[in-house]
Structure formats: structure tokens, C-alpha cells
CHARMM internal coordinates of N, CA and C (Angstrom, degrees):
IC EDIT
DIST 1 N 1 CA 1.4460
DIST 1 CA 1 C 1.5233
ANGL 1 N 1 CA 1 C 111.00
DIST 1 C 2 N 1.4515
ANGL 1 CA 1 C 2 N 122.33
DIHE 1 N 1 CA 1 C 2 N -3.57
DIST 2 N 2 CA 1.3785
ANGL 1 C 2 N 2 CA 142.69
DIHE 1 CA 1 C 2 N 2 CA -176.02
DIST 2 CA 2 C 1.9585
ANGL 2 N 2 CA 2 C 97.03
DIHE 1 C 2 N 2 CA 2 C -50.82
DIST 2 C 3 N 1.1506
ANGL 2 CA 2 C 3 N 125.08
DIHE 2 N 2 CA 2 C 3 N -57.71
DIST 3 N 3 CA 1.5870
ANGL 2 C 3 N 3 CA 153.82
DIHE 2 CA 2 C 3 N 3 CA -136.74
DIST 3 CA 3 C 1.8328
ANGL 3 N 3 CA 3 C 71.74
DIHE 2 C 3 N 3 CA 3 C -109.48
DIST 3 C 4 N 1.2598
ANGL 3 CA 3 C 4 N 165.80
DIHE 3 N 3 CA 3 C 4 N -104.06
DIST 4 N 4 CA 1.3787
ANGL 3 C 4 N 4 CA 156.51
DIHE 3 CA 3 C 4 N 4 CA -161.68
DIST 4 CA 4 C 1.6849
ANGL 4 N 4 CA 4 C 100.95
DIHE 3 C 4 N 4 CA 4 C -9.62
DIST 4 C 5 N 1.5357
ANGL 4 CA 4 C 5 N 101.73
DIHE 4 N 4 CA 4 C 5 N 148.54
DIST 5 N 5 CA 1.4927
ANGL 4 C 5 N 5 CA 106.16
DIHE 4 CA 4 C 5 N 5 CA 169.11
DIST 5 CA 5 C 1.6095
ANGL 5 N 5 CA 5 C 86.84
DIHE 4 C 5 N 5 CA 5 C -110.14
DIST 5 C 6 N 1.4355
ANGL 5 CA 5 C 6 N 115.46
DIHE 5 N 5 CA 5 C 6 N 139.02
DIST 6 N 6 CA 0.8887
ANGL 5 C 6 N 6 CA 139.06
DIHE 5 CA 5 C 6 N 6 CA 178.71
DIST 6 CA 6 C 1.7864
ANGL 6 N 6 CA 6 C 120.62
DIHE 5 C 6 N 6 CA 6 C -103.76
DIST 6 C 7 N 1.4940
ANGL 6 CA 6 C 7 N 128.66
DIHE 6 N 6 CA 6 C 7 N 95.43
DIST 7 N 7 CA 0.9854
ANGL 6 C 7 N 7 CA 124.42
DIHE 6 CA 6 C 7 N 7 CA -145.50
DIST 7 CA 7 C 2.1311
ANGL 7 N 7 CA 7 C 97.05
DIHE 6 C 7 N 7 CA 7 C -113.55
DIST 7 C 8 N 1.3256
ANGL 7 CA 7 C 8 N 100.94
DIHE 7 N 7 CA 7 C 8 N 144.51
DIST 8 N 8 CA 1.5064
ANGL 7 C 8 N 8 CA 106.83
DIHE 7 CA 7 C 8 N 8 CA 160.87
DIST 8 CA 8 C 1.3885
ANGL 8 N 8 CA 8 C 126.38
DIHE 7 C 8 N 8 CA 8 C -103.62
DIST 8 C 9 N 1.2663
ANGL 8 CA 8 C 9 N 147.55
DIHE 8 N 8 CA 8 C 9 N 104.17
DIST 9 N 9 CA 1.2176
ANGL 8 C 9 N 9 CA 145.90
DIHE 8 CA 8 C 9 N 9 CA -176.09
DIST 9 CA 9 C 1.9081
ANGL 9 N 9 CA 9 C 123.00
DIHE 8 C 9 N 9 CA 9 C -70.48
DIST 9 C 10 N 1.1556
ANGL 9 CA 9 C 10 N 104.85
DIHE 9 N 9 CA 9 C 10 N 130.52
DIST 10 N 10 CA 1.8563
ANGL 9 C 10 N 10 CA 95.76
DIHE 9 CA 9 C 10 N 10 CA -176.45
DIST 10 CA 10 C 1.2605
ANGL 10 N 10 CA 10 C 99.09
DIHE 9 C 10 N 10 CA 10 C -144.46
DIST 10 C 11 N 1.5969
ANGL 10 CA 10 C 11 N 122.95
DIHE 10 N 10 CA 10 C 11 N 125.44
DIST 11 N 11 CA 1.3263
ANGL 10 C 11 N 11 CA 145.86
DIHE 10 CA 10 C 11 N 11 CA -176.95
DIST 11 CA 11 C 1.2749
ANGL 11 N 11 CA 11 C 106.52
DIHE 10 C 11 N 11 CA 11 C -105.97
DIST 11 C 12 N 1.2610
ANGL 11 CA 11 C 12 N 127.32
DIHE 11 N 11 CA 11 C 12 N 150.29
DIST 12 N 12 CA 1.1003
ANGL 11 C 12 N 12 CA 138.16
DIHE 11 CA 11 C 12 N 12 CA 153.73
DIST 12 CA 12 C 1.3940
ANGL 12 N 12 CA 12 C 132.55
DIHE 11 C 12 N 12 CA 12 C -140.59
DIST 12 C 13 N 1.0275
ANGL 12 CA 12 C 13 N 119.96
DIHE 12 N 12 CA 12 C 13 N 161.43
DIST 13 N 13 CA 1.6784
ANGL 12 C 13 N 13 CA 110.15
DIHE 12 CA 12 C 13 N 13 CA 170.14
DIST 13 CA 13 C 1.5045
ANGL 13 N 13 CA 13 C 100.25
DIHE 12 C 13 N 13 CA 13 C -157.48
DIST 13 C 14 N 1.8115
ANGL 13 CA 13 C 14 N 117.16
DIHE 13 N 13 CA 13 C 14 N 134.06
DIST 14 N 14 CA 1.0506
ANGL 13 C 14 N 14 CA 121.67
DIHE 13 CA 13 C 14 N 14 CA -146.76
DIST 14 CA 14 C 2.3626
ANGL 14 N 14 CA 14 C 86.59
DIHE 13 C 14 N 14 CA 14 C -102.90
DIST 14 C 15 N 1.0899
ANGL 14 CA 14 C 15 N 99.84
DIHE 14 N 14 CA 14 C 15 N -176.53
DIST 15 N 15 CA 1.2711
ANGL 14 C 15 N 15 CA 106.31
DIHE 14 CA 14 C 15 N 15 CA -150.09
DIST 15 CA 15 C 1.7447
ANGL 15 N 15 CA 15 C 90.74
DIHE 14 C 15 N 15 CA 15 C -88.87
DIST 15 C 16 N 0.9647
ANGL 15 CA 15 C 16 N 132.02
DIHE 15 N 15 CA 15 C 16 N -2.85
DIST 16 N 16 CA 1.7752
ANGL 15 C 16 N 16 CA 157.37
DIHE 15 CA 15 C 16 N 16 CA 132.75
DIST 16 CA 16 C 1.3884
ANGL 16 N 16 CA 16 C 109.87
DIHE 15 C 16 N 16 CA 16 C -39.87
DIST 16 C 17 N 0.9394
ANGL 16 CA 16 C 17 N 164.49
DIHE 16 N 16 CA 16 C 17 N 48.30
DIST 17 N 17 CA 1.7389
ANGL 16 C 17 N 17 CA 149.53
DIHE 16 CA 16 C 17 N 17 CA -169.03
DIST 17 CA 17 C 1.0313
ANGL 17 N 17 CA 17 C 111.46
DIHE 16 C 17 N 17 CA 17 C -109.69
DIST 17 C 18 N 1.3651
ANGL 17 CA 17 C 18 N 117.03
DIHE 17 N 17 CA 17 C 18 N 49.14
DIST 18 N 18 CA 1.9472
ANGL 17 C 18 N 18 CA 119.01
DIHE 17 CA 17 C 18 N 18 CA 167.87
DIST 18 CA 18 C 1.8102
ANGL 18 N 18 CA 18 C 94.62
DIHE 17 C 18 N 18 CA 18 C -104.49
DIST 18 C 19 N 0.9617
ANGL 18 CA 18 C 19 N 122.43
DIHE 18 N 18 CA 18 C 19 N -3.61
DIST 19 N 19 CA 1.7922
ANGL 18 C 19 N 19 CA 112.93
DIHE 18 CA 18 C 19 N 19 CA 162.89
DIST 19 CA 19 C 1.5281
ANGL 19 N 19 CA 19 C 132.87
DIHE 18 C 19 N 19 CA 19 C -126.44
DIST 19 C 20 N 1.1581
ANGL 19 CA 19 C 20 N 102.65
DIHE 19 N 19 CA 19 C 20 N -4.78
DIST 20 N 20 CA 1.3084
ANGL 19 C 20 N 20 CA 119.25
DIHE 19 CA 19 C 20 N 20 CA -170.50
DIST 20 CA 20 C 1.6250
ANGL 20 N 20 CA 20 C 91.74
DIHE 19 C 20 N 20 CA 20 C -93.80
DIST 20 C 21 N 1.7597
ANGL 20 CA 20 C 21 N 75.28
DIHE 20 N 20 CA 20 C 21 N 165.44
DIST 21 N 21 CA 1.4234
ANGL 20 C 21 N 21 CA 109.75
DIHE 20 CA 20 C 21 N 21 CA -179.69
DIST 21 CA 21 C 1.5909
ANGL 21 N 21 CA 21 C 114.95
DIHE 20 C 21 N 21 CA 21 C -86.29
DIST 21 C 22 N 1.4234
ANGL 21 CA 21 C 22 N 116.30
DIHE 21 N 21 CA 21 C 22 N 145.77
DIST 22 N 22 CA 1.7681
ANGL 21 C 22 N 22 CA 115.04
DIHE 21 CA 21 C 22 N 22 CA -161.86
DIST 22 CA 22 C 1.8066
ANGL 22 N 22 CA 22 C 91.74
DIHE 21 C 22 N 22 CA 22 C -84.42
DIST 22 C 23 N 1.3218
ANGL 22 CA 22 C 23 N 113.47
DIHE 22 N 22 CA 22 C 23 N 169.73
DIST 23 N 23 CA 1.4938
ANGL 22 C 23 N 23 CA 121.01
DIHE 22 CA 22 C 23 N 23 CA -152.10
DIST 23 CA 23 C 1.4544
ANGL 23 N 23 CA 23 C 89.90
DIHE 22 C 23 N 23 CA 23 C -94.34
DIST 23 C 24 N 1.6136
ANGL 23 CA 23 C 24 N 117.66
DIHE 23 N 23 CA 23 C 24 N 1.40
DIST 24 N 24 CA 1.8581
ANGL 23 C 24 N 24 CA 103.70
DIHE 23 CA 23 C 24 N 24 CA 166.84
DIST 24 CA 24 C 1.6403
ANGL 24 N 24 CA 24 C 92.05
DIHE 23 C 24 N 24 CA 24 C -98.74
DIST 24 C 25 N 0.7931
ANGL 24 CA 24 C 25 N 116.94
DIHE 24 N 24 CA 24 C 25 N -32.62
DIST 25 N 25 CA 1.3117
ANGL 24 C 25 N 25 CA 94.71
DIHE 24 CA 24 C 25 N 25 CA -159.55
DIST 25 CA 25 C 1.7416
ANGL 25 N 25 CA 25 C 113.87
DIHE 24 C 25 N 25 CA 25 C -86.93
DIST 25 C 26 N 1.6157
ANGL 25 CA 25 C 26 N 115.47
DIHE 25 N 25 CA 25 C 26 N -27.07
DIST 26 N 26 CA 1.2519
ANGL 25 C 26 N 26 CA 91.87
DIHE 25 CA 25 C 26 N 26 CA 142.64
DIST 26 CA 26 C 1.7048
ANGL 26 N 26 CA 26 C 145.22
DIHE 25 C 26 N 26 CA 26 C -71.30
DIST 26 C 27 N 1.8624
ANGL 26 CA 26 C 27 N 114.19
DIHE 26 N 26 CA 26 C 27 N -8.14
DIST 27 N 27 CA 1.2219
ANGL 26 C 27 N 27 CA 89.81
DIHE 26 CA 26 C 27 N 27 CA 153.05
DIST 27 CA 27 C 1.7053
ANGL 27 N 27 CA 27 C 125.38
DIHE 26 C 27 N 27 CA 27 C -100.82
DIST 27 C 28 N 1.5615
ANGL 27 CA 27 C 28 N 115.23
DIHE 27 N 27 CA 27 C 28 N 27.84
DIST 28 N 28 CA 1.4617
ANGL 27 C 28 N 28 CA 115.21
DIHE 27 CA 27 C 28 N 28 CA 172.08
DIST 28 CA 28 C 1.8114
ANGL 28 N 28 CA 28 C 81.84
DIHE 27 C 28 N 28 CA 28 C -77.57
DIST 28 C 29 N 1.1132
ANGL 28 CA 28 C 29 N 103.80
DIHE 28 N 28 CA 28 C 29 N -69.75
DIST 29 N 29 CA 2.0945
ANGL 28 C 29 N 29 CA 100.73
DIHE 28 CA 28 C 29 N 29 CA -156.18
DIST 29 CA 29 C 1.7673
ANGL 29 N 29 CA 29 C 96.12
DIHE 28 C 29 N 29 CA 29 C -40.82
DIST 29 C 30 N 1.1204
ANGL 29 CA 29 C 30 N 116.95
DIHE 29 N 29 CA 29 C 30 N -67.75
DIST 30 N 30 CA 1.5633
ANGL 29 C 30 N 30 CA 115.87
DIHE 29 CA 29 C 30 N 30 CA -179.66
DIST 30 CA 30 C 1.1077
ANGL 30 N 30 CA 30 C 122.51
DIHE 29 C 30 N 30 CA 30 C -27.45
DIST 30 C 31 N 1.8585
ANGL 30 CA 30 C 31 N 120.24
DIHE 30 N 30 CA 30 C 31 N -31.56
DIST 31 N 31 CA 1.4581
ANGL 30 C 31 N 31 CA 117.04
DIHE 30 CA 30 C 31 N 31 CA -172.42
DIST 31 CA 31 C 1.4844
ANGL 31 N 31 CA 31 C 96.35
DIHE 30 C 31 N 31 CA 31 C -99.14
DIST 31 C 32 N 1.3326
ANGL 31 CA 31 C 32 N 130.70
DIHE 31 N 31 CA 31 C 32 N -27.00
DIST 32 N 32 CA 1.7630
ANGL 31 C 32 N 32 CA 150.10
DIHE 31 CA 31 C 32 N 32 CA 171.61
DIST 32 CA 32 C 1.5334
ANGL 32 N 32 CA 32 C 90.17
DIHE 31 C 32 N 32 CA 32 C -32.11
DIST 32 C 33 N 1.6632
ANGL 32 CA 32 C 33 N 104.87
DIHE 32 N 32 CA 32 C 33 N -69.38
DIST 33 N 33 CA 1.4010
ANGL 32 C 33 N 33 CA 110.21
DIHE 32 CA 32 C 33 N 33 CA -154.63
DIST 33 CA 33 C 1.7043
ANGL 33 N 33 CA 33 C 111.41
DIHE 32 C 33 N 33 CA 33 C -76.50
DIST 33 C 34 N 1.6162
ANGL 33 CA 33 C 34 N 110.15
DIHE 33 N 33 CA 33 C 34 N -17.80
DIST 34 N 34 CA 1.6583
ANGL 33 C 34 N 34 CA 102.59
DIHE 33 CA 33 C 34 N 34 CA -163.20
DIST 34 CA 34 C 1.5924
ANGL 34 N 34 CA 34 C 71.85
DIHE 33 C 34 N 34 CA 34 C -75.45
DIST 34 C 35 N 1.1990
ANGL 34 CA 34 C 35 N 129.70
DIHE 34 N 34 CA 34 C 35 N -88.83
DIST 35 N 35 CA 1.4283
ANGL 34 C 35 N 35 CA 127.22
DIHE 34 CA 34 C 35 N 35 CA -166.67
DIST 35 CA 35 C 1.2968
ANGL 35 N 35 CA 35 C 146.02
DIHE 34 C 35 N 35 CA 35 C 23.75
DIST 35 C 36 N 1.7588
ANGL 35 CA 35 C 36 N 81.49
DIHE 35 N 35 CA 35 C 36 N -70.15
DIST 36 N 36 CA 1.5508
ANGL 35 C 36 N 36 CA 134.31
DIHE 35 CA 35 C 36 N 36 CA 162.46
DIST 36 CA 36 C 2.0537
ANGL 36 N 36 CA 36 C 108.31
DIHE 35 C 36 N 36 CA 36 C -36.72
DIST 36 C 37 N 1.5307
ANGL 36 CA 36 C 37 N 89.49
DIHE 36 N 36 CA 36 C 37 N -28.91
DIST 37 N 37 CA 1.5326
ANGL 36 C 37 N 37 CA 116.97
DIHE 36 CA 36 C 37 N 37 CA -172.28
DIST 37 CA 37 C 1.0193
ANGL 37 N 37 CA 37 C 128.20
DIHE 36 C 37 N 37 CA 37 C -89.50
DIST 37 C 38 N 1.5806
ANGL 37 CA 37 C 38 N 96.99
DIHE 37 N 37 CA 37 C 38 N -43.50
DIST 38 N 38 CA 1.4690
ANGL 37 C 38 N 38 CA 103.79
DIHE 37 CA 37 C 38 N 38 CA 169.62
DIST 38 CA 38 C 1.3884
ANGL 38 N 38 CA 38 C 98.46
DIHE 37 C 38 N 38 CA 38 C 109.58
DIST 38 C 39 N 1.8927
ANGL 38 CA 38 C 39 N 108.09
DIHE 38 N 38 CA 38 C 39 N -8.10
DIST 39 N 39 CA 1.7156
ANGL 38 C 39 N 39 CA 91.36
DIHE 38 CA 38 C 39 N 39 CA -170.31
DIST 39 CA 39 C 2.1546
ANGL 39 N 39 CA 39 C 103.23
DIHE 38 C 39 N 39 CA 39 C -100.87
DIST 39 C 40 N 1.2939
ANGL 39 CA 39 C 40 N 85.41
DIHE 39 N 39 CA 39 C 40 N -150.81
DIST 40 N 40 CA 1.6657
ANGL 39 C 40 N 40 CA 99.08
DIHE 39 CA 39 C 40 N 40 CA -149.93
DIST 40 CA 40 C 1.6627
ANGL 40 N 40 CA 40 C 86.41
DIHE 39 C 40 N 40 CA 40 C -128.23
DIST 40 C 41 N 1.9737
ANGL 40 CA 40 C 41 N 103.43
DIHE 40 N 40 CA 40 C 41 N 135.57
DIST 41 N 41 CA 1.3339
ANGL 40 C 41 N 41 CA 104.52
DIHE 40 CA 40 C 41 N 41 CA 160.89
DIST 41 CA 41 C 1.1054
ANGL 41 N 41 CA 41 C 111.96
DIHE 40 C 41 N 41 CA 41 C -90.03
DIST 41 C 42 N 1.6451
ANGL 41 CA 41 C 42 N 128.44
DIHE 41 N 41 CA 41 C 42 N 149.11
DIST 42 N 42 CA 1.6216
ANGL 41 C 42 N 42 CA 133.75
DIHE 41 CA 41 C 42 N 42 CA -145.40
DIST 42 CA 42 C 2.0653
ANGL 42 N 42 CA 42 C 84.12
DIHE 41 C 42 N 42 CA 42 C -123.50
DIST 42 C 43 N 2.0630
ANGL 42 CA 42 C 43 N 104.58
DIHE 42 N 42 CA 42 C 43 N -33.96
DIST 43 N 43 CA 1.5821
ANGL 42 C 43 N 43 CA 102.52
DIHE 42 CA 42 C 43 N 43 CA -155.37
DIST 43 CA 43 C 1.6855
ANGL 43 N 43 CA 43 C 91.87
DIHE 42 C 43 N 43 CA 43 C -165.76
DIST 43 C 44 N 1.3333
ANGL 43 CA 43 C 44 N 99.91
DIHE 43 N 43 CA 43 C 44 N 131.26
DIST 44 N 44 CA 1.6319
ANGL 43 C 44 N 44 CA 110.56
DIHE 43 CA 43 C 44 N 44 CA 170.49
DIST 44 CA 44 C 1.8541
ANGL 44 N 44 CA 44 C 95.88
DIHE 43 C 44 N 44 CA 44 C -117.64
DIST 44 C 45 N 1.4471
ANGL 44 CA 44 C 45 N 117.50
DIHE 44 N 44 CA 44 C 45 N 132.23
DIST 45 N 45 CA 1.4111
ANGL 44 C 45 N 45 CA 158.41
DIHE 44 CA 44 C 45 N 45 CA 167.96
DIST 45 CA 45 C 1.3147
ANGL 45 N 45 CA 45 C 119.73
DIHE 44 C 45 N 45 CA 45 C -111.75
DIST 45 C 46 N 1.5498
ANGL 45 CA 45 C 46 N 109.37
DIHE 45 N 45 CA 45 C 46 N 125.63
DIST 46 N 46 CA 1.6918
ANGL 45 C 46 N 46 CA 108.39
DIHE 45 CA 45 C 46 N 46 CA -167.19
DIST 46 CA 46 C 2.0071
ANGL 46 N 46 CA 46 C 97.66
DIHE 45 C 46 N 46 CA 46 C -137.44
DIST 46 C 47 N 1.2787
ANGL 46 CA 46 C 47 N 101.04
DIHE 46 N 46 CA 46 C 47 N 153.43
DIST 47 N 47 CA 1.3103
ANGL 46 C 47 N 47 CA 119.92
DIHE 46 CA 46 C 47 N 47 CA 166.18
DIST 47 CA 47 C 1.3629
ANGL 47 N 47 CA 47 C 116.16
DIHE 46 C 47 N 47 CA 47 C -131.30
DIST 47 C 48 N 0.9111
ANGL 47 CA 47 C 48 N 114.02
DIHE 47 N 47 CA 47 C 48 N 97.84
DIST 48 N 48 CA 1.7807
ANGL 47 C 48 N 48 CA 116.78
DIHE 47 CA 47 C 48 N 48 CA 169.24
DIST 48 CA 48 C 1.3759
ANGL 48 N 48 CA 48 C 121.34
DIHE 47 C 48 N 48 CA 48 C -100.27
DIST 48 C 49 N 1.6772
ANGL 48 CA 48 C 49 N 100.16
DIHE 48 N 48 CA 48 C 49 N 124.96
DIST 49 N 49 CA 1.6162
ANGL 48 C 49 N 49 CA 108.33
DIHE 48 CA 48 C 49 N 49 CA -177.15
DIST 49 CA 49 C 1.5471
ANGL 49 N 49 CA 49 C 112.15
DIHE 48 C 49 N 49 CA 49 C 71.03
DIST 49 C 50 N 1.4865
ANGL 49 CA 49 C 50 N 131.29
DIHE 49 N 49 CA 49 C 50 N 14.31
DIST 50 N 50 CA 1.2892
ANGL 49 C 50 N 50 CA 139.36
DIHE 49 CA 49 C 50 N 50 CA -177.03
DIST 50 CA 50 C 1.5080
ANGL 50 N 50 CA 50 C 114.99
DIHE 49 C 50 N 50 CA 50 C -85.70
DIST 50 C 51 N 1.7014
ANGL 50 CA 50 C 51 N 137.80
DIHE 50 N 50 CA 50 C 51 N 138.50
DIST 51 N 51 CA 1.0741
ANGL 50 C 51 N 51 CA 129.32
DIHE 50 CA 50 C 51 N 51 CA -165.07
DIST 51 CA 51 C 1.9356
ANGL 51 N 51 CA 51 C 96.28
DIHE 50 C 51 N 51 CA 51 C -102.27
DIST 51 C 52 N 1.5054
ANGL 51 CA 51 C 52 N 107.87
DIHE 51 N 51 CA 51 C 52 N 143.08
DIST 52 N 52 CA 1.2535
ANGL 51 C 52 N 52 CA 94.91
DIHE 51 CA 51 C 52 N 52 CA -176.38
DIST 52 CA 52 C 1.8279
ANGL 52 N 52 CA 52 C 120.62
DIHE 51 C 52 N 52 CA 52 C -65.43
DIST 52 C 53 N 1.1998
ANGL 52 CA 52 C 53 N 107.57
DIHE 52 N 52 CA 52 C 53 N -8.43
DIST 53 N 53 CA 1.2840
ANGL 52 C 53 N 53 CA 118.43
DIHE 52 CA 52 C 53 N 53 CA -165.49
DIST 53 CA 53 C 1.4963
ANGL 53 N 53 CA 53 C 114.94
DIHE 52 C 53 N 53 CA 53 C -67.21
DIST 53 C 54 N 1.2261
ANGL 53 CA 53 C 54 N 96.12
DIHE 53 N 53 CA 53 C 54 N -8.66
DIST 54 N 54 CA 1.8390
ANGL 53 C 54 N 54 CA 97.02
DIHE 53 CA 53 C 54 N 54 CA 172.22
DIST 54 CA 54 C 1.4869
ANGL 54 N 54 CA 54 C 102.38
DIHE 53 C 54 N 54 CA 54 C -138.25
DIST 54 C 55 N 1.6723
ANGL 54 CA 54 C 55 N 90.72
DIHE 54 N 54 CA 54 C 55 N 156.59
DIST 55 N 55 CA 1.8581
ANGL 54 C 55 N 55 CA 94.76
DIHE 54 CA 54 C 55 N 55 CA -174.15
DIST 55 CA 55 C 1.5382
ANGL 55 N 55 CA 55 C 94.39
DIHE 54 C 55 N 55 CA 55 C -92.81
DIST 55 C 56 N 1.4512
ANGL 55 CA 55 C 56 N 118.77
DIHE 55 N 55 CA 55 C 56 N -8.73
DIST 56 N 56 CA 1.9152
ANGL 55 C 56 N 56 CA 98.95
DIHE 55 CA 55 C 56 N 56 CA -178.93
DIST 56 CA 56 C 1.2399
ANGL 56 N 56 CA 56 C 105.61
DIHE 55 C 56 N 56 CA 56 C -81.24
DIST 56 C 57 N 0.9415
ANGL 56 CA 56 C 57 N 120.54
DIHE 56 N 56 CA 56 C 57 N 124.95
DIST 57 N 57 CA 1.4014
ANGL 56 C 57 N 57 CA 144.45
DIHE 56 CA 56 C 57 N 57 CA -160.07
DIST 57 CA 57 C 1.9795
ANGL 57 N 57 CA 57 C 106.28
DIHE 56 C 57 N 57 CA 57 C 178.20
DIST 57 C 58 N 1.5817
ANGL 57 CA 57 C 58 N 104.42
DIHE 57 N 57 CA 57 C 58 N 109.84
DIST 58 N 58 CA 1.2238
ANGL 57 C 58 N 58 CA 123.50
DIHE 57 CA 57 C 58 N 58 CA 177.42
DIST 58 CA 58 C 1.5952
ANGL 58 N 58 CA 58 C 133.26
DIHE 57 C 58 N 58 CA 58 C -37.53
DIST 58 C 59 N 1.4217
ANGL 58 CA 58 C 59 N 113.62
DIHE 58 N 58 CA 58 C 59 N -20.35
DIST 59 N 59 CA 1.4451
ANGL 58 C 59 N 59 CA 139.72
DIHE 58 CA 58 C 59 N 59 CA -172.95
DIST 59 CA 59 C 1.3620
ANGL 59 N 59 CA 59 C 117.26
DIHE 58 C 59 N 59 CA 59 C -121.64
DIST 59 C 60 N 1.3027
ANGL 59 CA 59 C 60 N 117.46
DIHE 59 N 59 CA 59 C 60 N -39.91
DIST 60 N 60 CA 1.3758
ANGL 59 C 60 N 60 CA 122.80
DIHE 59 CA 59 C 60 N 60 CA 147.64
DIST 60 CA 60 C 1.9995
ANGL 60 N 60 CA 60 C 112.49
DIHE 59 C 60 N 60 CA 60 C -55.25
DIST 60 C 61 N 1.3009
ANGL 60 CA 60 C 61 N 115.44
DIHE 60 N 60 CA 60 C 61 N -43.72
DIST 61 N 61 CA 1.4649
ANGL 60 C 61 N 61 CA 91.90
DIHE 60 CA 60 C 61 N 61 CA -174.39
DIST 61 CA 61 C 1.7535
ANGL 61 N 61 CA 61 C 108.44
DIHE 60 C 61 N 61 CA 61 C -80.73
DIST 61 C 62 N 1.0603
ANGL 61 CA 61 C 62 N 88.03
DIHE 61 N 61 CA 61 C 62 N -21.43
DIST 62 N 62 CA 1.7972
ANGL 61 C 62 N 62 CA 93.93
DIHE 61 CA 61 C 62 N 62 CA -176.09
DIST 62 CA 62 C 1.7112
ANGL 62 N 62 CA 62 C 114.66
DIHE 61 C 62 N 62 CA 62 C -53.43
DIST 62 C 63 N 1.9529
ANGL 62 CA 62 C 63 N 93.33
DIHE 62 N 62 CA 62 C 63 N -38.45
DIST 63 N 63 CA 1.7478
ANGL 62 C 63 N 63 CA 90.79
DIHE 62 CA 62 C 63 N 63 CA 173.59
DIST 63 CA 63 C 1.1043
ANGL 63 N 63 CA 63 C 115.62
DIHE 62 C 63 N 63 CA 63 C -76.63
DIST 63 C 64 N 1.8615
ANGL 63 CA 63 C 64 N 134.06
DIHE 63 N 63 CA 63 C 64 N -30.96
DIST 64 N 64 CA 0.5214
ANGL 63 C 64 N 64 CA 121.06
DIHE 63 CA 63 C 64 N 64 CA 160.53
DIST 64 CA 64 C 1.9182
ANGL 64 N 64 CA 64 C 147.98
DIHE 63 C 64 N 64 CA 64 C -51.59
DIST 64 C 65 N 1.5612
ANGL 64 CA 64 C 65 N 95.67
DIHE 64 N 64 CA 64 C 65 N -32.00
DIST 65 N 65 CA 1.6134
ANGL 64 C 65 N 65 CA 92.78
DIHE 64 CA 64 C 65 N 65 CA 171.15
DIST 65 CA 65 C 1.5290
ANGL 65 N 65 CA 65 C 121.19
DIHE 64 C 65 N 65 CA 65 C -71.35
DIST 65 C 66 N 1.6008
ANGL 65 CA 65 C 66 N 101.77
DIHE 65 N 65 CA 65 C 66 N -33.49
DIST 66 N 66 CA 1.6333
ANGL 65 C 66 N 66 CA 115.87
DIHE 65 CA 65 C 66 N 66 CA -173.99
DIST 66 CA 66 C 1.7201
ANGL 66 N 66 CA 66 C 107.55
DIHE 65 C 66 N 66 CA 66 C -73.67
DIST 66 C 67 N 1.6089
ANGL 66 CA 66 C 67 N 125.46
DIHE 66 N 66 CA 66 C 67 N -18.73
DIST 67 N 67 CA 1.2335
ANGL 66 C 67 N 67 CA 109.30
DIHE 66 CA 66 C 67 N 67 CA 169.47
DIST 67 CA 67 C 1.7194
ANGL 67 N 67 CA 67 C 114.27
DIHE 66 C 67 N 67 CA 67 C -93.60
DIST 67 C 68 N 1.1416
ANGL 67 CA 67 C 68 N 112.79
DIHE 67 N 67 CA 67 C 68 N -3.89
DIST 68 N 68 CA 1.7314
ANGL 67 C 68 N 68 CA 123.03
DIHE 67 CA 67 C 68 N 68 CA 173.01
DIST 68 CA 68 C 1.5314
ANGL 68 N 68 CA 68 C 99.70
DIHE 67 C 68 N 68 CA 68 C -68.68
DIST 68 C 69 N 1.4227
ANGL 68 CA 68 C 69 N 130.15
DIHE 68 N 68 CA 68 C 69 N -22.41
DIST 69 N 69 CA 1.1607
ANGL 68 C 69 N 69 CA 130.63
DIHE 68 CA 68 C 69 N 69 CA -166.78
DIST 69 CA 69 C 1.5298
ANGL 69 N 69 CA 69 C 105.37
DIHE 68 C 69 N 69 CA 69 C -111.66
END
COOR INIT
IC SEED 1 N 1 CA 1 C
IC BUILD
């Protein structure tokens, strides 16, 4: 599995959602495209109703601790 690209997925949707995309369907395209790759999801991370203006955000830190490791 060394030679696999190993991909993390992170959705969001900001507390605005009259244009955005719903949090499946940005991770259907996300998994469309790793595919597309040939690679493998390892971790799916979500933000719902979150404003981008801050990084605390519950799913955002979560990828962040789990890729430090």
C-alpha cells in the first residue's frame, strides 16, 4: 500500500448555504476525483454551517491532529 496515494477528504459548508454545494455531494466529487487517481480514502472530515473565517472548526482540527500522526 506503500505505492497507493493516500487521500483525506474535508467538506464544508459555511453558515451561508444558498450556493454551495451539500456536504455529500462535495464528498461524492472528492471520492469521483481520488478514484480518478487510483488512490484510497484513509479519513472523511466535515464542517457544517461553519464560517471560513476561523480555523476552530471541529473537523478541520480533527484532520489536523490525525495527519501530525
Amino acid at each position: 500500500m506503500n505505492d497507493v496515494l493516500r487521500f483525506a477528504i474535508y467538506v464544508r459548508t459555511s453558515m451561508d448555504e444558498q450556493h454551495e454545494l451539500s456536504l455529500e455531494l462535495q464528498e461524492k466529487r472528492c471520492r469521483e476525483t481520488i478514484a480518478d487517481k487510483n488512490g484510497v480514502v484513509i479519513g472523511v472530515y466535515a464542517d457544517s454551517g461553519k464560517t471560513g473565517w476561523s480555523l476552530e472548526r471541529a473537523g478541520f482540527i480533527q484532520l489536523q491532529q490525525d495527519a501530525a500522526q
